[in-house]
N, C-alpha and C positions, 0 to 999 in steps of 0.2 A: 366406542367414543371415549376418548382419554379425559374429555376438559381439560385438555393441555392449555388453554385459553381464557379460561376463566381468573386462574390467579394474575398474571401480566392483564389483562382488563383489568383487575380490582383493581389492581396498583397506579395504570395511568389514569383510572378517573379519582383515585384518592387525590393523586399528586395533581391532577387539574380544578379538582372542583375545591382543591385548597387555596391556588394559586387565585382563581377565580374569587375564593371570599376575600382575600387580602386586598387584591384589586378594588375589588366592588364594594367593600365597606364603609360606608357614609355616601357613596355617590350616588346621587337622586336619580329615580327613574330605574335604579338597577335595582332586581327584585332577588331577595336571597335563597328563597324558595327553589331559586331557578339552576342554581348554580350545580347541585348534583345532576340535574338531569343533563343538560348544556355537555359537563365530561362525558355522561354516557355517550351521550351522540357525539361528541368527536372522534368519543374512540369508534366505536361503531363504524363513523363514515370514515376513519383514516383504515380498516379491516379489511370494510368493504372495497376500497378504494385499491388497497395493493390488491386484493382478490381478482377482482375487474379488469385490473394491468395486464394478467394473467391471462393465457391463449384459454385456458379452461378451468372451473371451478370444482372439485369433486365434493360427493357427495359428505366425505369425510369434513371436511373447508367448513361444508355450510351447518354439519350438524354442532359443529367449533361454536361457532358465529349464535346458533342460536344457545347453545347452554349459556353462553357468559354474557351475553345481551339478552334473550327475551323475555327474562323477566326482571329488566329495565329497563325498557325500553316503554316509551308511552302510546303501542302499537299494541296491537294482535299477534306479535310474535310469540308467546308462548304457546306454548303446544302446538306451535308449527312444524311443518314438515322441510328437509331441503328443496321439494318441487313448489310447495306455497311460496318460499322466498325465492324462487327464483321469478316465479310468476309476477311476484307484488313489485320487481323493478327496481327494490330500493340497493341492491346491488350494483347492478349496474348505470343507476343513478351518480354514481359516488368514482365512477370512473378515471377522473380528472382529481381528485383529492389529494392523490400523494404528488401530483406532477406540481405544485406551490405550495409555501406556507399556509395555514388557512388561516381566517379572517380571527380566529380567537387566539390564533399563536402569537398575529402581528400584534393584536391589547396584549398579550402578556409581554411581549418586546417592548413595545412602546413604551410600558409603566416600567420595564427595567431598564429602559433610557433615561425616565425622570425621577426613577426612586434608586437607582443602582441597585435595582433587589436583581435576581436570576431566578427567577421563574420559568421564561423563556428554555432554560437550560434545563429547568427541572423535566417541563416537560419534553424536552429533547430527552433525554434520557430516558423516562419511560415510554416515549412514543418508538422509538428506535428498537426497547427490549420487545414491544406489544408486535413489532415488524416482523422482528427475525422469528415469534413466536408464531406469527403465522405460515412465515416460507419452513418451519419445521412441522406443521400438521400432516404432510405429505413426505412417504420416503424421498420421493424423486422432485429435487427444489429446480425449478428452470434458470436459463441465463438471465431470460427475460424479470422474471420473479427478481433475481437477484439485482440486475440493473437498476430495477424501480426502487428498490431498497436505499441502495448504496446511493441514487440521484434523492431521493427524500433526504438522509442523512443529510448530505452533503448542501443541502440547499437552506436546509434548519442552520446548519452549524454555522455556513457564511453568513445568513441574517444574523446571526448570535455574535461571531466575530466583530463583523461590522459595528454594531451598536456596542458593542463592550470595547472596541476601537476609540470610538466617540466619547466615548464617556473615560475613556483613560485605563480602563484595566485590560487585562490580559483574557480573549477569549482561549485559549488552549496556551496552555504552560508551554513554556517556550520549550523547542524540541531540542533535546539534551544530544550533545557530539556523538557520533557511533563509539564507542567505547574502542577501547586499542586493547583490550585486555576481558578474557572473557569475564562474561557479569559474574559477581559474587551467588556461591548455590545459595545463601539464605537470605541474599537482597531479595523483596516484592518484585513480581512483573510488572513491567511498563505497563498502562493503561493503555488501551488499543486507540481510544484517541486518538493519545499522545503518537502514539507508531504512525498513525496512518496520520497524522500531522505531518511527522517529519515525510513522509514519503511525499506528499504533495509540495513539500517546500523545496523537493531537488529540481534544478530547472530542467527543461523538456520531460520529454519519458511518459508522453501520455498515454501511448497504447502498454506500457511497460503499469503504470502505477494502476491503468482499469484491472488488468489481467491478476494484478496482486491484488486488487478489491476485489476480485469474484473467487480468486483460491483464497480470502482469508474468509468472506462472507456466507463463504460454503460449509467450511471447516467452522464455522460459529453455527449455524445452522444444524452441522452434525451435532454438535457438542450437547446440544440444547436436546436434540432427538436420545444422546445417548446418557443425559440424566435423567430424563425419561422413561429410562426401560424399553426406548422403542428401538424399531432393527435399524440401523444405519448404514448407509453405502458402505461398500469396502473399497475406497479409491486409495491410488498409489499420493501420496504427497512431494514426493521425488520431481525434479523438474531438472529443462536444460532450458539453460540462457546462450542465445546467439546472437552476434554481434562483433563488431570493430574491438582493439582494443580500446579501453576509455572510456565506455560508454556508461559507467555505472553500475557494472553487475554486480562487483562484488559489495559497492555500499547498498544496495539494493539485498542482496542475500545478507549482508547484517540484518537490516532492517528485517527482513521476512524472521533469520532464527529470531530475533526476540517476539517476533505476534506468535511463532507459532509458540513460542514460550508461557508466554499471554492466555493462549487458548488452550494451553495444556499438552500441546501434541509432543513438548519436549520438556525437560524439570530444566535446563541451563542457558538455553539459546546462545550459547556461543556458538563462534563461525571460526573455526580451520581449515584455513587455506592449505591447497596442495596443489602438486602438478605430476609431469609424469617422473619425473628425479625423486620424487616424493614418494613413489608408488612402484616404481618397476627398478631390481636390482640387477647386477650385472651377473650373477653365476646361479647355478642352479640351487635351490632351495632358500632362496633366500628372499624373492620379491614377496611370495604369501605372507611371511611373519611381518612385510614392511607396511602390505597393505593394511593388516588387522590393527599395527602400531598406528596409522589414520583415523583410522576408525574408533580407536582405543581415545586418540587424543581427541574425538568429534563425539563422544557419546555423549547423549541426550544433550543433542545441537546439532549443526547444522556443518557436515563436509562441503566444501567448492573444491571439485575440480577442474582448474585453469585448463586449457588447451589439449580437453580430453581426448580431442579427439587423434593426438600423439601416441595413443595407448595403441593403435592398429598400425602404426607406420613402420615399424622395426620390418626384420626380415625374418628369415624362417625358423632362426634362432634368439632373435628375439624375446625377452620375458614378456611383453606388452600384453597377449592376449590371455595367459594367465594372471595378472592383474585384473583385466575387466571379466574372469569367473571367477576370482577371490572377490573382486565388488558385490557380485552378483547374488555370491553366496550370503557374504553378511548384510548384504540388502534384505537379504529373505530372514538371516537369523536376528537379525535386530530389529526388525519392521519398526517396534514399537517403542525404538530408541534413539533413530540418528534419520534424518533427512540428510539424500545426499542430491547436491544443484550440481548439473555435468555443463562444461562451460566452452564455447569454443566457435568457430566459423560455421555458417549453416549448409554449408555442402559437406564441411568434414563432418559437423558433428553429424549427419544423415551416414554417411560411413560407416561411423565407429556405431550406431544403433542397427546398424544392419550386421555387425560382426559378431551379434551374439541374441539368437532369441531371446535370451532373457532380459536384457534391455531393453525389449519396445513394450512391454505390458508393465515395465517396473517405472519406466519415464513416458507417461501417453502424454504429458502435456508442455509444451515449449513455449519461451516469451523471448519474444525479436527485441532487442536494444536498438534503435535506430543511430545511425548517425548525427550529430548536432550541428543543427543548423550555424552561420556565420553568427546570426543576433542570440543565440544560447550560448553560445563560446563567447561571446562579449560580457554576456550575462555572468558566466562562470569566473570569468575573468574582474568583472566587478566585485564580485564575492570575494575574488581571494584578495584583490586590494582592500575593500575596506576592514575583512578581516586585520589585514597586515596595516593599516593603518595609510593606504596610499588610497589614490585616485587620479583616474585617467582624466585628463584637459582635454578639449573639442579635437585638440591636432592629434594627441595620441590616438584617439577613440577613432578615428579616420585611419589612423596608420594602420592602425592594429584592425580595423576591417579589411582592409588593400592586403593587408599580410594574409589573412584565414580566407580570404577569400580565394587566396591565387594556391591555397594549398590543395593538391589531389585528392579529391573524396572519393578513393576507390580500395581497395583491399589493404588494408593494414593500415588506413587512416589512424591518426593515433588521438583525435575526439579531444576527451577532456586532457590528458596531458599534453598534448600541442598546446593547448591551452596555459595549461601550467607553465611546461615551459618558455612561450613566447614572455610569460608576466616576468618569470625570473630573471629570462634575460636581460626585461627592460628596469628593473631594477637594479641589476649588478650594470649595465649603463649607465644607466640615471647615478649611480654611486660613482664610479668612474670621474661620473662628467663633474660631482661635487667636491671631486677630491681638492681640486684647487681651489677652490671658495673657502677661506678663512671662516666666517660665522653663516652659516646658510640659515636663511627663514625658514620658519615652520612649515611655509607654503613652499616652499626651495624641495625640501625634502621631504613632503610627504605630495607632492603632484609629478607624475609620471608626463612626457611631451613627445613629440612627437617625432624626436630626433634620439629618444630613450626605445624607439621599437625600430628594429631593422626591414629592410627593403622586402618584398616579396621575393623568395629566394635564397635569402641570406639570414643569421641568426642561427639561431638554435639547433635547427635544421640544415646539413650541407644541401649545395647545390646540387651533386651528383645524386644523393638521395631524394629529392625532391623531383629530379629530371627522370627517376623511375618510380615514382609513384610509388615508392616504399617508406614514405612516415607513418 
């Protein structure tokens, strides 16, 4: 037994049973006596509670549970064994615990509603480090484990939001632009928060933003195991994104190199883009030095390769397949330096993993981009107006559904830049249409109409290209 549990308990009942005095000082009927023991059993029942969540509790779990609770606990648990606690039920009493805030987080909410204090947040913080300290007692962390986590998180944080909405201030620092320029090496890491802020702030992408909560959730989970001293998986970190273009993979792969920056897995988290021009030369001896020159520019961060799965389409003279065993090799020789995300169609990219054993044990895990729906491309389309200072009127916002609606959502959709470009058009329109107007209002020229977006058909897009289903 580690007591790996003991210290994150001390912590989240300091930081509650403080939160608790502040609150309860002067208010009648509230007994001060009470306030240390009140944390212990939160934390206890928020331990027990992800424990519970869990298909099964091991005897490691429980022997956790009782060094850092039973002898604070106002029970029999001391010198208990794991078959007593499981007997006594108070585990699995506590089942439903992480699935809502509980009734002592909403009084520390509620009093950060009317005093503006963040206690709420305090104990979001150490209720979160006390989580992931338990889905680290065990080598092998489940999904399930981890979904409970990341849904607690996430349900703390939006009551925190919300009331800190209310009250006028900022629950999470607004999420800073993806950088155009890799991060400076002796700027601080992003706060993971803050990351996994921005990733919920991109529209759609919800089976895209879980799958990036259970690989960072995981890799925090490791992290914790391996300050530790304890043994930790050896999983590949490597992934492929599949998808349309436009879908967000590569601001999505920003986002990923800075957590894993965050988490340590890399010291720079920048993102360097490539494709296969990037990577495979035209004569002999010369693609290997082009690829390790990628790899050179992607150390400790994070490689994308665009439309990887180009690397197997040459012919028999072709460099392509010698690019993905030069991958392959400084996959293996830098393990501990560069994540590489392989990016492309999901029938190709199944190809190009089958072109090379050493691709499917080095990439075991893929995340689907879906295509975006009409109302998310309106959505994104909103964005980039009020960014720019415009906004669509009731007839534009009609147009411009009639237009994304009628556009082919089938292979080469082009998602978030159809999007773009239908907005650009309707601006270099909308300018067009102002050119003759002497003094335009303010409203003149910052409201996009409905005669500023083109026909279904027509725009941005030819006809001819539209009539084969290649935007």
């Amino acid at each position: 037994m580690s007591e790996s549990l003991v210290e994150p308990a001390r912590r989240f009942i300091q930081v509650v049973a403080a939160a608790l005095e502040d609150v309860g000082t002067g208010v009648s009927g509230v007994r001060p006596d009470r306030w240390h023991q009140d944390a212990v059993l939160e934390g206890f029942n928020l331990v027990a509670g992800l424990l519970a969540a869990d298909d099964g509790v091991s005897d490691d779990a429980l022997w956790e549970v009782l060094a850092a609770f039973g002898p604070l606990l106002e029970t029999r648990l001391a010198g208990a064994t794991p078959d007593a606690l499981r007997r006594s039920g108070l585990i699995d009493a506590q089942r439903e615990f992480a699935a809502a805030p509980s009734a002592l987080f909403e009084v520390l909410l509620a009093a950060d509603g009317r005093g503006g204090t963040a206690h709420a947040r305090a104990y979001y913080g150490a209720a979160v480090d006390l989580a992931f300290a338990v889905a680290a007692i065990d080598l092998h962390t489940s999904e399930r484990e981890l979904r409970v986590i990341e849904g607690f998180r996430g349900r703390l944080l939006a009551a925190i939001t919300a009331t800190e909405a209310r009250r006028g201030a900022s629950a999470v620092p607004a999420p800073s632009p993806a950088p155009a320029a890799p991060p400076a090496a002796d700027a601080p890491p992003r706060p993971l928060d803050d990351l996994l802020a921005e990733l919920d702030d991109l529209i759609g992408l919800d089976g895209v933003k879980h799958e990036v909560k259970l690989v960072t959730n995981l890799l925090r989970v490791q992290r914790i195991r391996a300050e530790r001293g304890l043994p930790t998986l050896d999983q590949s970190r490597h992934l492929i994104f599949t998808g349309n273009p436009g879908t967000g993979k590569t601001t999505v792969a920003r986002l990923l190199a800075q957590i894993y920056r965050t988490l340590g897995v890399v010291q720079r988290g920048h993102l360097v883009e490539t494709d296969r021009s990037g990577l495979v030369a035209g004569y002999v001896g010369q693609t290997a030095p082009l690829v390790t020159q990628r790899f050179d520019e992607a150390d400790e961060g994070v490689l994308l390769i665009d439309e990887a799965y180009a690397l197997v389409r040459g012919g028999e003279r072709d460099f392509g397949r010698e690019a993905i065993d030069t991958i392959v090799k400084l996959i293996e020789d830098r393990r501990d330096r560069i994540v590489v995300v392989m990016a492309g169609y999901p029938e190709e990219m199944d190809e190009l993993i089958a072109a090379n054993p050493g691709l499917r044990s080095r990439f075991p895990k893929s995340i689907h981009f879906p295509d975006y729906s009409t109302d998310e491309l309106l959505a994104i389309i909103d964005s980039m107006a009020e960014h720019g200072g415009y906004r669509l009127d009731d007839g534009a916002r009609e147009a411009a559904r009639r237009w994304l609606d009628a556009v082919p959502r089938d292979r080469g959709f082009g998602n978030g830049r159809s999007a773009r470009n239908l907005f650009e058009h309707a601006v270099a329109t909308q300018a067009t249409r102002l050119a003759s107007v002497d003094q335009p209002t303010d409203a003149q020229l910052t409201d996009l109409q409905a005669e500023d977006i083109p026909a279904p058909g027509e725009g941005p897009i030819t006809a001819a290209r539209w009539r084969l289903g290649t935007v």
